[in-house]
N, C-alpha and C positions, 0 to 999 in steps of 0.2 A: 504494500500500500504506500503511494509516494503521497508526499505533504506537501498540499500546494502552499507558494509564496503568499503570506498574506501582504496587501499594498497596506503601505503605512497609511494612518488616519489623517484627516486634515489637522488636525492637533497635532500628532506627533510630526507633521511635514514643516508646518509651522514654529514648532519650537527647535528643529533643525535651523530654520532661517534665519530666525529671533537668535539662535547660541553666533550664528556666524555674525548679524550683524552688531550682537556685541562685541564681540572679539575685533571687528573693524571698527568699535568707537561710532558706528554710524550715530548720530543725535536723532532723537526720538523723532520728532518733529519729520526730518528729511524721511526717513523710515515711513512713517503714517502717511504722509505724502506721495512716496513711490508707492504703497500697498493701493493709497486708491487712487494712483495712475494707469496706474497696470489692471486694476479691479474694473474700473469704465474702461478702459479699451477694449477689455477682454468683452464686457458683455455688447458693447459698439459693433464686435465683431458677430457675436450670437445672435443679435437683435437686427443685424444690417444695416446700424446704424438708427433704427428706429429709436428718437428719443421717449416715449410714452411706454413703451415695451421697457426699455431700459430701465427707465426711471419706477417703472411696476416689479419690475424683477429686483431691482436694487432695495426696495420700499421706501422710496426717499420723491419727493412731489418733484415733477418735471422742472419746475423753475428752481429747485434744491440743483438737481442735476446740471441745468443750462449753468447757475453761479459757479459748480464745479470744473466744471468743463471750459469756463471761460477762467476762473482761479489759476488751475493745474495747468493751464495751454494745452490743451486734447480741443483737437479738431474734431467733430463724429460729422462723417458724411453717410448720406442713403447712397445704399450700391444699389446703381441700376438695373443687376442682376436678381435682385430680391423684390 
């Protein structure tokens, strides 16, 4: 009987990340700031850039989102593929 790999959890992937971006001194602030750079774009990407879907998936009101996105400098465009 083989034993499947179990995938780490988002908590344990996350305190991966958190030990490293201690160990780099990164400042909290720059940290929280990349997490939800990367957090909106990623869903930019899922949603095709739809900001209502976004902003529904995130739970945060569409105009929270639009101040984010204009904050962090994240462009979201609608792909004309979608």
């Amino acid at each position: 009987m083989s034993k499947k790999s179990k995938m780490p959890t988002i908590h344990e992937q996350m305190v991966f990340l958190i030990h490293e971006m201690v160990e780099r001194e990164l400042p909290i602030k720059e940290a929280i700031k990349e997490f939800e750079k990367i957090y909106i774009e990623t869903a930019a990407e899922t949603y095709n850039g739809n900001k209502t879907k976004m902003a529904q998936a995130l739970g945060i009101h569409r105009n929270t989102l639009h101040n984010l996105c204009k904050t962090l400098k994240i462009k979201v465009r609608m792909h004309p593929n979608g």
